[in-house]
C-alpha positions in Angstrom: 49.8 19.3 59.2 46.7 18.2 61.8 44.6 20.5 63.0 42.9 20.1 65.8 40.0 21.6 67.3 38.0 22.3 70.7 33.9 20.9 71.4 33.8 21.0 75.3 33.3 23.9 77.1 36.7 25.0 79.0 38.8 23.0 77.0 40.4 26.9 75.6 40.4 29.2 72.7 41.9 28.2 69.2 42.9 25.6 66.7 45.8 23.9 67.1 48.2 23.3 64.6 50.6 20.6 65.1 52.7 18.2 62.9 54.2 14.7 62.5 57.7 15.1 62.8 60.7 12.5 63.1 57.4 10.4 64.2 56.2 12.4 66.6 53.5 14.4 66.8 54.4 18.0 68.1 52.3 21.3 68.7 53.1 23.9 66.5 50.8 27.1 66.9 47.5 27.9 68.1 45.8 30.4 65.9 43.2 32.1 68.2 39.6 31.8 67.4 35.8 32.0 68.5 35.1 29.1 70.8 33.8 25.9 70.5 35.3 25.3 66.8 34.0 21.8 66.6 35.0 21.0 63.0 37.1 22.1 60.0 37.6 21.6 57.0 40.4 22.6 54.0 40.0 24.1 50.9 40.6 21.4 48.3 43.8 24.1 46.7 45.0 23.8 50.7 45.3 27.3 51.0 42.3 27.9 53.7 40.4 26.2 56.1 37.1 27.0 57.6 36.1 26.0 61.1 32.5 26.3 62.5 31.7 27.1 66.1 28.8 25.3 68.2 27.4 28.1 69.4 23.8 28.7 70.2 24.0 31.7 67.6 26.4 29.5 65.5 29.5 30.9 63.4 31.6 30.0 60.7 34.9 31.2 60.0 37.7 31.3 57.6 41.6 31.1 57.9 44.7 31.8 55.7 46.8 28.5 55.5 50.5 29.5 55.8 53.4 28.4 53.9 54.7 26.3 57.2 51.3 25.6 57.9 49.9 28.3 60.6 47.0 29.8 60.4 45.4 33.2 60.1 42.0 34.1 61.0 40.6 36.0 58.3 36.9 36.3 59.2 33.6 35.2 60.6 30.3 35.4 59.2 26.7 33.8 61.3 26.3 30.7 60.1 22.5 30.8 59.6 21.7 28.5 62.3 21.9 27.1 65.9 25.0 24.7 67.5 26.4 24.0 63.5 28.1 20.5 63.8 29.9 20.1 60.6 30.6 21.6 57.4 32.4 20.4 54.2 33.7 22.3 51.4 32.7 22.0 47.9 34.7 20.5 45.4 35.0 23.5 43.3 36.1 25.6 46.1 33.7 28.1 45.5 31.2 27.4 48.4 31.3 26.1 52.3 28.2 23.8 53.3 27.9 23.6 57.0 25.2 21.7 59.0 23.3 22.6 62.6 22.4 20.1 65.3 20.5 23.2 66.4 18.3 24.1 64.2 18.6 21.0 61.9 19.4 23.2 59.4 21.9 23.4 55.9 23.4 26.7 55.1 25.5 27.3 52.0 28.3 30.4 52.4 29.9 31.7 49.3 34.1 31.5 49.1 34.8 35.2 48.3 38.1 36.2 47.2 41.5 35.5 49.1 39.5 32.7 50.7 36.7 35.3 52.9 33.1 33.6 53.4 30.3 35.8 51.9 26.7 36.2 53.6 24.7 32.6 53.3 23.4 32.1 50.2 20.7 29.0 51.4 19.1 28.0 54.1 17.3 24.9 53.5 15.1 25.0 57.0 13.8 21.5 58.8 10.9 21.1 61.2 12.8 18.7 63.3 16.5 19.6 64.7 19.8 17.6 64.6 21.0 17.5 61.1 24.5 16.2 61.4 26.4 16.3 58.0 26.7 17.4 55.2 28.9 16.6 51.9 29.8 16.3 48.3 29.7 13.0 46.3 33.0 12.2 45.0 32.1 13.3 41.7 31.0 16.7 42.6 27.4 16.4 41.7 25.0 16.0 44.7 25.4 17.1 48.2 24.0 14.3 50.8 22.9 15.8 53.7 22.7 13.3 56.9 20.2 14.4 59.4 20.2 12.3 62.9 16.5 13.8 63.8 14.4 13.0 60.8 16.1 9.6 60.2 16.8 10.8 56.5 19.6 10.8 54.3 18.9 13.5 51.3 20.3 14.6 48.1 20.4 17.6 47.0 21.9 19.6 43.8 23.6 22.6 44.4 23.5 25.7 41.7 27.3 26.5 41.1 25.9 30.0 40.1 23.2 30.9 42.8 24.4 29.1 45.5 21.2 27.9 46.2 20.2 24.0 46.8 17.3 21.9 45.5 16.6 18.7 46.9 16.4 15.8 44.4 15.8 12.6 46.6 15.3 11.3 50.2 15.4 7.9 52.3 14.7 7.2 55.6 16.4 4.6 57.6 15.4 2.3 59.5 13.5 3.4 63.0 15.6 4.7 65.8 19.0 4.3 63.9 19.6 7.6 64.2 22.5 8.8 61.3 25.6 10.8 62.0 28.0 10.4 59.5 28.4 8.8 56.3 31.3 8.1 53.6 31.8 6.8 50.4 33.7 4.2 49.0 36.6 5.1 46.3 34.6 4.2 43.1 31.3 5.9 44.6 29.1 3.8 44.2 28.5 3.1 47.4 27.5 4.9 51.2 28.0 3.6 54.8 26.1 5.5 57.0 26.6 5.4 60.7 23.8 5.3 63.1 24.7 6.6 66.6 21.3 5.4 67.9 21.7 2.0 67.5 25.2 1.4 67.3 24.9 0.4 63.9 26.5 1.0 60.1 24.3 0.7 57.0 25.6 -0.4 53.9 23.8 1.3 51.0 23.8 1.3 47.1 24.5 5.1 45.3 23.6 6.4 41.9 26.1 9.0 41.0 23.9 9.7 37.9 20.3 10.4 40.6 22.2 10.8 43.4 20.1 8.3 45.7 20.6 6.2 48.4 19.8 2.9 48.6 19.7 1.1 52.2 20.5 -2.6 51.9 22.6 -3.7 55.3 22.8 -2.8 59.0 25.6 -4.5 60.7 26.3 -3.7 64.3 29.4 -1.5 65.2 30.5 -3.3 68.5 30.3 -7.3 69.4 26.7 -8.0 70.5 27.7 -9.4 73.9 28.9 -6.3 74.9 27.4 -4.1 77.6 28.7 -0.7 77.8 26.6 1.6 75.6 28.6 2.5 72.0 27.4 5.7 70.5 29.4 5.8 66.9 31.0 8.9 66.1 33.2 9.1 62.6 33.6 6.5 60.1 35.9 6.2 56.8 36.9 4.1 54.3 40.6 2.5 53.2 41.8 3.6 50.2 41.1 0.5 48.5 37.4 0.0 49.8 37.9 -3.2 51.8 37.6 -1.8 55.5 35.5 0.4 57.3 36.6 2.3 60.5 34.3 3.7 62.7 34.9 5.2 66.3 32.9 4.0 69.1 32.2 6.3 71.8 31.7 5.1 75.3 33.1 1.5 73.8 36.1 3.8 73.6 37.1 1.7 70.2 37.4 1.7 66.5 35.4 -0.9 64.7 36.6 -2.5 61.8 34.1 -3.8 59.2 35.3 -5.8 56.2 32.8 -4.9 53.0 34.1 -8.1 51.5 31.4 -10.8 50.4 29.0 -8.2 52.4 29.5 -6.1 55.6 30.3 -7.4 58.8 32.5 -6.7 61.9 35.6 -7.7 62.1 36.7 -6.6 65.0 37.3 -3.5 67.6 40.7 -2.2 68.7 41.0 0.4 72.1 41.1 3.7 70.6 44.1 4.6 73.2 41.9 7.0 75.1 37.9 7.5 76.1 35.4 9.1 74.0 36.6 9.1 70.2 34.8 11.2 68.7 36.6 12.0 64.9 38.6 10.0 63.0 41.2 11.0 59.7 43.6 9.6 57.5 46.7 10.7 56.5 47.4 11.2 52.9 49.3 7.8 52.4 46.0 6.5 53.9 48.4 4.0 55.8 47.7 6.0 59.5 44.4 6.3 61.1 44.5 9.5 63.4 42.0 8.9 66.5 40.8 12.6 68.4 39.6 10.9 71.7 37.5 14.1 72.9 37.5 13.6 76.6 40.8 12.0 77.3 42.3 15.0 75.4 44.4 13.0 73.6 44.9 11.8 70.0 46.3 9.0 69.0 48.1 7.4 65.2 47.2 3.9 64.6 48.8 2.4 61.6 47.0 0.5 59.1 48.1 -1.9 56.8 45.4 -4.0 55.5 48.0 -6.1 53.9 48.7 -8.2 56.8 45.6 -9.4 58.4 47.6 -10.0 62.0 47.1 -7.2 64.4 50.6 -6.1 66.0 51.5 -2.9 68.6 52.8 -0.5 66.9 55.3 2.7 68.9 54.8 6.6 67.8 57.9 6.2 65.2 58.0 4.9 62.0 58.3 0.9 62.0 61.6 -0.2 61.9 63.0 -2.6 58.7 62.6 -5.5 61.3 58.9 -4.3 62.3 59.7 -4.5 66.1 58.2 -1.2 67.0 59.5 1.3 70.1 58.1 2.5 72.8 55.2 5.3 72.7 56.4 8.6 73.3 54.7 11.7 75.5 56.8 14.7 73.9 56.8 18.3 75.5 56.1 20.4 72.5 57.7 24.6 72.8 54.7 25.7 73.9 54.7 23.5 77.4 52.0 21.5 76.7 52.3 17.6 76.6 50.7 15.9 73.4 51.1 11.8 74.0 51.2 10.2 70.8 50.4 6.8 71.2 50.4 3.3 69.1 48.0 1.1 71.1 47.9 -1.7 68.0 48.8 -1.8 64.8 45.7 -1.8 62.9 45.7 -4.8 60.5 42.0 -6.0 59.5 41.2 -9.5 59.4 42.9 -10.7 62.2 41.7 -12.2 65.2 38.4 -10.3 66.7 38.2 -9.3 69.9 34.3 -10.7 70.7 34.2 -9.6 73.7 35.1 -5.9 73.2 37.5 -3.6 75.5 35.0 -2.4 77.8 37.0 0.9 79.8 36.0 2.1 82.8 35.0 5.5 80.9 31.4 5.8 81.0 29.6 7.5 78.0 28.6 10.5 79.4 27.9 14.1 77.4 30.2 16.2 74.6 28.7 19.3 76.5 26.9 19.1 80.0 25.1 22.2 78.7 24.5 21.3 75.2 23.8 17.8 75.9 20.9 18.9 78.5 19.5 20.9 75.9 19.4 18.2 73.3 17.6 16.1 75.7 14.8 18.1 75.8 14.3 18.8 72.3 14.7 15.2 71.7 11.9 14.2 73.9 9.6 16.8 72.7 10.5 16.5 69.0 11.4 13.3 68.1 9.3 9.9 69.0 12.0 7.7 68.2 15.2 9.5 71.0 13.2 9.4 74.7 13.8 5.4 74.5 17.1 5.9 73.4 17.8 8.6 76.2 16.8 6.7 78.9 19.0 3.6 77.8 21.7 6.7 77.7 21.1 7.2 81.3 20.7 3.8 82.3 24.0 3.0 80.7 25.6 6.1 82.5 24.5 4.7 86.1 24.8 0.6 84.8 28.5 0.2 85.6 28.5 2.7 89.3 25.2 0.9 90.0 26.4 -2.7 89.3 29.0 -2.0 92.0 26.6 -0.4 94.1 24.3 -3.1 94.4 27.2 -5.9 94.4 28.4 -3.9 97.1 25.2 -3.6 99.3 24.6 -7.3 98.5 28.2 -7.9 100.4 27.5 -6.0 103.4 23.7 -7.2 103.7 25.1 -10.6 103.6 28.1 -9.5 106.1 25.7 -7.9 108.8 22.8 -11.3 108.6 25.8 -13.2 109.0 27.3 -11.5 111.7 23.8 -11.6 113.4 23.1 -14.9 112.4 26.5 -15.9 114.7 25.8 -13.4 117.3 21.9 -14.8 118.0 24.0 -18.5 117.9 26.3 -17.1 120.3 23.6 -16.1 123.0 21.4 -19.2 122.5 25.4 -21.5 123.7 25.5 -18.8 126.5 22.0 -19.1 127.3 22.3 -23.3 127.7 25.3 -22.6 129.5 23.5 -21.0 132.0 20.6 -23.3 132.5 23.5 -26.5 132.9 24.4 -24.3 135.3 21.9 -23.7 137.2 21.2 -27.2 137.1 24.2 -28.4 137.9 24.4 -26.0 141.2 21.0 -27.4 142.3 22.0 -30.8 142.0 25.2 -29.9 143.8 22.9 -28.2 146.7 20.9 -31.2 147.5 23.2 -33.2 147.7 25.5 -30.9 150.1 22.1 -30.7 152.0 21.7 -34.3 152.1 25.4 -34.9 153.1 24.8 -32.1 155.7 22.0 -34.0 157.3 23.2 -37.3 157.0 26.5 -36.2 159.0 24.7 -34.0 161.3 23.9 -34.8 165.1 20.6 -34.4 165.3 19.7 -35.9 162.3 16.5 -37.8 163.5 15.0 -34.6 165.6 15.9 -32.7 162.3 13.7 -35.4 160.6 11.2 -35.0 162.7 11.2 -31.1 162.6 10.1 -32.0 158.8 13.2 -32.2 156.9 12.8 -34.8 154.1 14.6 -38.2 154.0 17.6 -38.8 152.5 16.6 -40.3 148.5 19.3 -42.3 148.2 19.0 -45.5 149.7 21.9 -47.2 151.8 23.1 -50.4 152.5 22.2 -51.9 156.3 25.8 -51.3 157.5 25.6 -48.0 156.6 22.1 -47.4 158.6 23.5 -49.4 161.4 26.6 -46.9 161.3 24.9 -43.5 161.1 22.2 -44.7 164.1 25.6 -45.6 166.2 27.2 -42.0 164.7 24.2 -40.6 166.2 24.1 -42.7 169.4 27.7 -41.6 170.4 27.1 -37.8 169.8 24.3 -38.2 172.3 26.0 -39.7 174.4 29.5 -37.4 174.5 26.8 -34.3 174.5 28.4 -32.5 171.3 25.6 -30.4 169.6 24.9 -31.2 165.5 24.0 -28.8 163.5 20.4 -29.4 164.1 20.7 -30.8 167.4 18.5 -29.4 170.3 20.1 -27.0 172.7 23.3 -26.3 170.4 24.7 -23.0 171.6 26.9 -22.5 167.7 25.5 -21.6 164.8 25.0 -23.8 161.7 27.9 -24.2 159.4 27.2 -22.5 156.2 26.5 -24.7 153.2 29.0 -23.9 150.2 28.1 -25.0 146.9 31.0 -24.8 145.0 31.0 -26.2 141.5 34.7 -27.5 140.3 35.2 -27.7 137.0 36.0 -30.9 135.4 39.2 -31.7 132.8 37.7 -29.5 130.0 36.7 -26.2 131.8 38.2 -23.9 133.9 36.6 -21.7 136.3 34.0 -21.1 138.7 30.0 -20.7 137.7 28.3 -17.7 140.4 
């Protein structure tokens, strides 16, 4: 069975139950809850689980585990602090550990009969807020609490009889890495932690006998060339110890890290939807179940670390040929659609993908109203988080203000363009114009040259103080115009300067006609 829970607001009531069946994954039940049950865990005899609600006055609570797998809500206690985040259940069954991002506090509850939580036990108070985890050692010995604010990673032994918790040891990472989460490896022996400030996972050495934590790597969780923010949610281990998984939110991947002659990234694989924020195996450990919180979705990948060659993989079982089928989006009794989806099969080793899978998601907040409030007691109570907040932001605006600006730059560049041809444009009209103009003055002295050259009084209009003719002519030509002019005397015709002429003077028209390549008339 998979249970699955709610973290944002409005996303409904309840855990839902649902089941991998024929290989498809279909909703079973929800059993009806407070809200905001943000993580669960089971009883290690399987016969409850206890959830714990991100509440501002947090809750825990306890359910019955039916024989097909329902549940049954069988109480709820205050969980001793603000906005728990996780809790874990100790090995012997006898006690729940949860964590607040809140208060930054741990709380131990006691397992009563039939599975009811008791009043807390333990509070184990913290100046600064945003503890994040906290769990068992394999062996059952020390609980390792991981707290994001602080930095720290501590170890602490818990009294099987008091319920009470003493802390034994404590590191501190390295400055504005920020820890989340953490697992161990199956001989444990030793921890990753992953650090959601920095995108990062440290490797570190464990002493099951002291319980302590030895940093000794930091390898990043996403390629370095890539430039969407990553904020790393879960990570886990293969069975065999080889791998590490870890979900990258905002990335929208999983990382895989090979621990093999030291840590490093192999590669990332999309995590079918946006915002993965919990990962889980099944118990074969050969399926890695992917809760992407914002695309409501979750998703199976199969691993098989046995083949290094990464291959798509369909929502049933692989056939005997290994040619997968298509995904499947099944309509479950209860009406509601559940797509179980196969992006690639995940097979370590093979070829990395450098350059990421960068979505168009952008990495924006579990809870607008929770997130906000974190803010502000990051800023005020941690020195390390108002850096890291403000990279937040900037990475929230990068991708709409990358197309913002590229889009400005385009229509800045459109508009001095346009101009640039439109100022062109009236400079050609404007040396149109002065040709033009010339043209229609040189066109009107010589029609008034050719007007008093012709005319019949063209001496008296001389003398009356017109000016001579420029051009110069040949002596025929002067010998003809002074006869012209003789014999229009003499046959008493008026000229259109002529004395005495009774008509008026022929009008003057300077009409330009346009040569071969033009058209037209000019005013």
């Amino acid at each position: 069975m998979i249970y699955l829970g709610s973290h944002a607001a409005g996303s409904g009531q309840g855990i839902a139950v649902a089941a991998l069946r024929g290989g498809v994954l279909r909703l079973e039940s929800i059993a009806g809850c407070p809200a905001h049950p943000a993580y669960r865990a089971v009883a290690p005899d399987a016969h409850a689980l206890y959830a714990v609600h991100e509440l501002d006055q947090g809750l825990v609570s306890a359910f019955a585990i039916g024989d097909s797998g329902d549940l049954r809500l069988l109480g709820t206690q205050p969980s001793g602090g603000a906005q728990p985040c996780h809790l874990s259940v100790h090995p012997s069954g006898r006690y729940v550990l949860s964590a607040h991002w809140g208060s930054g506090s741990i709380v131990v509850h006691p397992v009563e009969r039939g599975g009811v939580l008791g009043p807390a036990t333990e509070v184990v108070e913290n100046p600064k807020p945003h503890d994040h985890m906290v769990v068992t050692d394999p062996a059952g010995r020390w609980v390792l609490a991981v707290h994001l604010g602080a930095g720290t990673v501590s170890s602490y032994q818990l009294d099987l009889g008091s319920g009470r918790l003493r802390l034994r040891s404590e590191v501190a990472l390295h400055r504005g890495a920020g820890p989340r989460h953490l697992a161990f490896d199956p001989q444990g022996t030793r921890v990753y932690v992953v650090n959601e400030l920095d995108s990062t996972v440290t490797a570190c050495g464990y002493d099951p006998a002291s319980g302590r934590v030895e940093p000794r790597e930091t390898v990043r969780t996403v390629p370095e060339d890539v430039a969407v923010e990553s904020y790393p949610s879960a990570v886990r281990v293969s069975r065999d110890g080889r791998f590490v998984y870890v979900g990258n939110r905002g990335h929208d991947s999983i990382g895989v890290l090979s621990t093999e002659h030291g840590l490093r990234l192999l590669a990332t694989y999309p995590a079918g939807g946006r915002f993965p924020r919990d990962l889980a195996f099944d118990q074969d450990g050969r399926l890695l179940w992917v809760a992407n919180e914002q695309a409501d979705v979750v998703v199976g990948l199969a691993v098989d670390p046995s083949a290094p060659a990464p291959r798509p993989h369909a929502a049933r079982a692989t056939t005997a040929s290994g040619r997968p089928g298509p995904p499947e989006a099944v309509r479950s009794e209860l009406g509601d659609v559940w797509p179980v989806e196969h992006p690639g099969l995940l097979r370590p080793g093979g070829p990395t993908c450098r350059q990421g899978h960068r979505q168009p998601a952008l990495p924006v907040a579990h809870d607008r109203v929770i997130e906000e409030r974190r803010a502000s007691e990051e800023a005020s109570r941690h020195p390390d988080i108002p850096a890291v907040l403000a990279r937040r932001a900037a990475g929230a605006q990068r991708q709409g203000g990358e197309a913002r600006v590229a889009l400005g730059a385009q229509v800045r560049g459109a508009l001095w363009s346009a101009a640039r041809l439109l100022r062109r444009a009236h400079e050609f009209v404007a040396q149109l114009d002065g040709f033009a103009t010339q043209h229609q003055q040189r066109r009107g002295v010589e029609q008034v040259q050719l007007g008093l050259r012709h005319a019949g009084g063209g001496r008296a209009s001389r003398r009356a103080g017109h000016p001579r003719r420029p051009c110069a002519l040949t002596a025929g030509e002067r010998a003809g115009e002074r006869a012209e002019v003789r014999g229009d005397r003499a046959s008493g015709q008026p000229g259109d300067h002529g004395q005495g002429s009774s008509s008026p003077a022929a009008p003057l028209l300077f009409t330009h006609h346009a040569s071969s390549s033009r058209s037209g008339r000019w005013p």
